[in-house]
N, C-alpha and C positions, 0 to 999 in steps of 0.2 A: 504493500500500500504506500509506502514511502517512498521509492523508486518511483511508483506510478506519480502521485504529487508532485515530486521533484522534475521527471519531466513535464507535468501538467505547467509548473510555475514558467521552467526554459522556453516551452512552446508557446504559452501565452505572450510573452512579450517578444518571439520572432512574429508570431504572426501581425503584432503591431508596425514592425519595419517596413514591410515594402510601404505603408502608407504613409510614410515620414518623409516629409519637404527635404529634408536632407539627413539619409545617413550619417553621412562624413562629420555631422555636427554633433551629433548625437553624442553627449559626455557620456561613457561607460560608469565613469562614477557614480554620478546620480542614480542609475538603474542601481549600482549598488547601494551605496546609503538607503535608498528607498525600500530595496529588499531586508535588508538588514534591519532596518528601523519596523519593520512591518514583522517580520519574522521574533523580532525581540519583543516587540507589543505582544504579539499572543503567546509568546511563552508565559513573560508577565499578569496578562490578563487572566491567563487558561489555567496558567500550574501552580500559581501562586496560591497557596490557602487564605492567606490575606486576603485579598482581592474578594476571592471567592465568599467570605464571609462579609466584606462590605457591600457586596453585589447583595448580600439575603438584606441588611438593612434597606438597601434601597429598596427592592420590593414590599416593605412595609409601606415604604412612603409612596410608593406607586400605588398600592391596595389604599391607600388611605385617598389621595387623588380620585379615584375610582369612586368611592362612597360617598364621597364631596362634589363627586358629577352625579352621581345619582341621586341626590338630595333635592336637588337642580331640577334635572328634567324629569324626575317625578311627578315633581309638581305641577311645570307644567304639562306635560305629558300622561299622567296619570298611573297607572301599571306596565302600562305601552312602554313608558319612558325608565321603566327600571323598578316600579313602584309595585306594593302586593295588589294584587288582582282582587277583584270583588267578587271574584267566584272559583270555584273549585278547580284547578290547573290537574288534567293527567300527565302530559308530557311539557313538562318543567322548559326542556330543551326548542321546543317550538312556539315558547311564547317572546325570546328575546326579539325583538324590530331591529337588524342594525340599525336604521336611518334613526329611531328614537330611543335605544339603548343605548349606541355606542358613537355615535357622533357628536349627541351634543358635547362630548368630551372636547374634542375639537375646540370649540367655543371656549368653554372653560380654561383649558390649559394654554390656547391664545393670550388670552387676558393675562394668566398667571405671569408667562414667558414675558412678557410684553412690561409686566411691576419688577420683575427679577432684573431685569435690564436697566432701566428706571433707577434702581437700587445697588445698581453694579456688582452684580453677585452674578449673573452669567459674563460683562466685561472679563471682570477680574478671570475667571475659570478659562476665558479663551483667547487671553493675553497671555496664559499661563502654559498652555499647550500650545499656541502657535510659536512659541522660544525652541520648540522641539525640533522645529519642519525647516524652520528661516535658511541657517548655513549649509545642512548638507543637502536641502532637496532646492536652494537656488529659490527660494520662495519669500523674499523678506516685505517687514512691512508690512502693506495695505493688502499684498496678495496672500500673505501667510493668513493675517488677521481676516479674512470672509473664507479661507479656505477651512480654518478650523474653526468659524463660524458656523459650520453648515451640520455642525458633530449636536448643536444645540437649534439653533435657529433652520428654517424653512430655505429652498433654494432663491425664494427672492429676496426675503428677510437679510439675509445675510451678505447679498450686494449692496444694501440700503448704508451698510454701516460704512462704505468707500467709496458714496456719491460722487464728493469733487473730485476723485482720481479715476473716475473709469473712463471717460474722453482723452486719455493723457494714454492709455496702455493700448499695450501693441497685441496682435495676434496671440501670443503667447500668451501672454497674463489672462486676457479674456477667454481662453479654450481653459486654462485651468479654472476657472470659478465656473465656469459652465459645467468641468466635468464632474469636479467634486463635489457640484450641485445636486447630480444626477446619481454619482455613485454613495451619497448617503442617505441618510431620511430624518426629517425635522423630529424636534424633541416633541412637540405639538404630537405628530402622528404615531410616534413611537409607543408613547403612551397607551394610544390607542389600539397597537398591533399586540404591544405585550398585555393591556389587558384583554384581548382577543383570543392569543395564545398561549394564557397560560397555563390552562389545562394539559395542554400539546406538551409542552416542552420543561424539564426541570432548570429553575434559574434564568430562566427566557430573557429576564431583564439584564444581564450580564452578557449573552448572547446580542442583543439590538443593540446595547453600547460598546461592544467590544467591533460587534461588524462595522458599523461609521467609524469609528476611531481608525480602525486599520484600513477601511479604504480610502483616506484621505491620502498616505503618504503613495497610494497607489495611482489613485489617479493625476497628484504632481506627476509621477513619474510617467503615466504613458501621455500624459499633456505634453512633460518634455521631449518623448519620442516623437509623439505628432510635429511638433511644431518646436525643435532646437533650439531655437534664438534667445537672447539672454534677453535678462528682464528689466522692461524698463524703468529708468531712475528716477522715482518720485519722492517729489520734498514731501515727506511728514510730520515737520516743525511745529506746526497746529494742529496735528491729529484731534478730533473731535468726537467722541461716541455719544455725544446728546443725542438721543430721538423724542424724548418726550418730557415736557415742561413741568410735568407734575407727576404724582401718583395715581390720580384720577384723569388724567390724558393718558398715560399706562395704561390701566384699565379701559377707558372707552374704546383706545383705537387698537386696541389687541383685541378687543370685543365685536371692534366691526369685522376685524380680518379675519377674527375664528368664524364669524356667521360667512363673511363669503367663502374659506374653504369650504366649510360646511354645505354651502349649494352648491361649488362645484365637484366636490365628492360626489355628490348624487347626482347632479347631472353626468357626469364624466362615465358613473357605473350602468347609468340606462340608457345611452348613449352606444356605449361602448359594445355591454352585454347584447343590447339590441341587432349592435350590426355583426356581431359574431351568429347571432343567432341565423340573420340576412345570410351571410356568406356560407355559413354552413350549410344551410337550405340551397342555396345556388350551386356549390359544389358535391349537394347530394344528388344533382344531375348524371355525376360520374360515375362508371359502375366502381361496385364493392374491390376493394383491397385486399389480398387476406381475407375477405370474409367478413370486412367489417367498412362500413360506408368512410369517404374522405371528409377528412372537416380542419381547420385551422387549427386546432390543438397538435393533429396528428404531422400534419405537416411541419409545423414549428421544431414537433417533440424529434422529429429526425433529422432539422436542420441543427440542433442544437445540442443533439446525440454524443458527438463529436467533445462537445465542449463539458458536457455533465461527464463523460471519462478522464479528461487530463485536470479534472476537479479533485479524482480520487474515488469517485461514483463505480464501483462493482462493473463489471461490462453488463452481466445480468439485470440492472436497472438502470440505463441512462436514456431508455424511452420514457417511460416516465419523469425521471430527472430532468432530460429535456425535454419534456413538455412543459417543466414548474418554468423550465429561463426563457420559452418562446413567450408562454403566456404572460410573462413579467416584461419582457422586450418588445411586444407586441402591443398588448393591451395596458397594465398596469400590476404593480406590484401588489396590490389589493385583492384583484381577483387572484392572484399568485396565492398569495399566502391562506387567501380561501382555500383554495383546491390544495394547498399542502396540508391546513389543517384535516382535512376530511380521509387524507390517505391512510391508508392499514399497512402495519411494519409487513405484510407478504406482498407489497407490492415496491413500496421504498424503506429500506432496514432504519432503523434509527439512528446508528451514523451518516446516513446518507440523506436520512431528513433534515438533521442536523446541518450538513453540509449547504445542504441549499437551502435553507435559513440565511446563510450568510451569504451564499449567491444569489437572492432574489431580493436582497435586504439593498433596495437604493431607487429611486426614482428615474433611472436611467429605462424611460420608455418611451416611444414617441409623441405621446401628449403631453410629456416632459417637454419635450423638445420645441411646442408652441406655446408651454405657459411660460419658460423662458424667455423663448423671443418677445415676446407680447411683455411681459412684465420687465426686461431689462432694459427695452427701445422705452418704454414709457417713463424707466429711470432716468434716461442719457438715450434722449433719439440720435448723437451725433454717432451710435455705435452700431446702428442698426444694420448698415453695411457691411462689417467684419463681422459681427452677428453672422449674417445671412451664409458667411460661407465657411466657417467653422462649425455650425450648427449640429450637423451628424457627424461631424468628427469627435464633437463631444459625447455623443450619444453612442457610435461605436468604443472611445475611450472609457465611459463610463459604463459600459457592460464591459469590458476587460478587466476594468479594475475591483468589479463587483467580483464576477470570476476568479480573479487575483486571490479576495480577500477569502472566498469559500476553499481556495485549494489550499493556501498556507495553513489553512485552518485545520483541513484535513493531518496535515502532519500529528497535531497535536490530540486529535480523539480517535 
């Protein structure tokens, strides 16, 4: 299994090269620092009994989160909303509503993230890990600081924090916050995933924050494969993290932007769901396979086949496996982690679920890829243009580095 990982790690970043503006640029260091820095993270994270037992405190405080959103949308929501039913429940398991169980979270933990900032208590925390990234992954300043923003803060949230510098940065700098955009996931949804899954999984909350942690130094590095060029030198002299004039400006405008993820979570899921269903229906035109009709799942799950073995994935299950990274590459990491939780260890063993936990764990899908565009033109439209042709570069980098962080991972369980 080790072997297999160890190639999985080699291959994934050849197959990053041919798509790199220039070989010849490419510092071989950086790939290593980055490997190294990544590889060190999860031994830390994974094998450390320390660790391991601050990760069980935090899940109190995440259970405690949880009961403090459902206090919330009980109310208004009723039993719907997480609240006791006013009548007799047989199947406990068919009464949650995601849209009114597990979203208003959303909202809530918006607001929350939104006073912690406010109060410089997420500041201080990712001033404190981006000193990690700066020197060996060539990341200083304004691009370290949104890059390990992104380990707390949402992928637009955390351009917000380097307004006056993002018309100054070059190709390079903007493919890196695009990709480690992509290959993490907001603390806001994280929340949400681990209260989702943590029946699934033991310590699930040490697992979401170990996965972002280690794809960040992954995705500097296939940003720096993509696109070589050093980074451009911005005055930081007045560095600013004000966002919000008070405690109650914290609270309202983290309260508007949990309510609109909140609607586009649901529209993004009936949206989405709907045209898989459309396309399925259209490609069930085609005769049976195997003996079993064609549909978008199937196809993903063999394009991606390939990539769920140099993860570490058994040969015996990487149809499955890659069907978790098409469906996360394709549609969203949401329905992903749906369809992961539902699965039975005779179909993906439990290091293997395990594993793609950490490969499906990042926003790197293609409607990533327009709430990007849309939300960082509207930050700095003078950027829309390098925007425009970076875009899927960052989207194939950040499924590598999502990739990346499930195979290193695999060494260690």
């Amino acid at each position: 299994m080790i072997i297999q990982s160890l190639i999985g790690i080699v291959v994934l970043i050849l197959i990053a090269l041919p798509f790199s503006e220039s070989i010849q640029e490419i510092k071989v260091k950086f790939i290593s620092y980055a490997l190294l820095i990544q590889i060190s993270l999860a031994f830390i994270l994974l094998e450390i009994p320390f660790i391991s037992s601050f990760f069980d405190v935090m899940s109190i405080a995440v259970e405690s989160l949880r009961l403090s959103a459902i206090e919330g949308s009980s109310f208004v929501f009723g039993y719907l909303g997480g609240g006791e039913a006013p009548f007799e429940v047989s199947n406990n398991q068919n009464l949650p509503i995601f849209a009114f169980t597990f979203l208003p979270m959303l909202i809530f933990l918006s607001a929350l993230s939104a006073l912690l900032w406010h109060w410089k208590i997420l500041p201080f925390l990712i001033k404190l890990l981006a000193k990690l990234f700066e020197k060996p992954l060539d990341a200083k300043g304004p691009i370290g600081l949104a890059a390990t923003a992104n380990i707390f803060l949402g992928q637009l949230e955390a351009p917000l924090l380097i307004k006056p510098y993002l018309n100054k940065m070059n190709q390079r700098d903007l493919l890196i916050i695009m990709t480690v955009g992509m290959s993490t996931i907001a603390g806001s949804v994280m929340v949400l995933y681990i209260t989702w899954l943590d029946d699934k999984f033991s310590g699930v909350i040490g697992h979401f924050l170990t996965a972002s942690i280690l794809s960040v130094p992954a995705a500097i590095m296939f940003s720096n494969i993509l696109i070589p060029s050093a980074q451009t030198e911005l005055n930081t002299a007045k560095e600013d993290l004000k966002m919000y004039e008070s405690s109650m400006d914290a609270i309202s405008v983290g309260t508007k932007d949990g309510l609109n993820m909140f609607l586009s979570v649901i529209a993004s899921l009936i949206v989405f769901l709907s045209l898989v269903a459309l396309a399925d229906f259209m490609l069930g035109i085609i005769p049976n396979v195997y003996g079993e009709p064609i549909s978008l799942q199937r196809i993903a799950a063999f394009i991606f086949a390939p990539i769920a073995w140099l993860m570490g994935i058994p040969f015996s299950e990487i149809i499955p496996a890659g069907n978790l990274l098409g469906t996360k590459t394709i549609f969203n990491e949401l329905i992903a982690f749906n369809d992961l939780r539902d699965l039975d260890t005779n179909i993906l063993s439990e290091r293997s679920q395990l594993i793609m936990l950490y490969g499906i764990c990042g926003f790197a899908n293609i409607s990533s890829v327009g709430i990007l565009l849309g939300g960082l033109s509207a930050i700095c439209p003078d950027i829309r243009g390098t925007l425009l042709k970076i875009a899927f570069r960052a989207l194939f980098a950040a499924t590598l580095a999502s990739c990346l962080t499930g195979t290193v991972v695999s060494l260690f369980i």
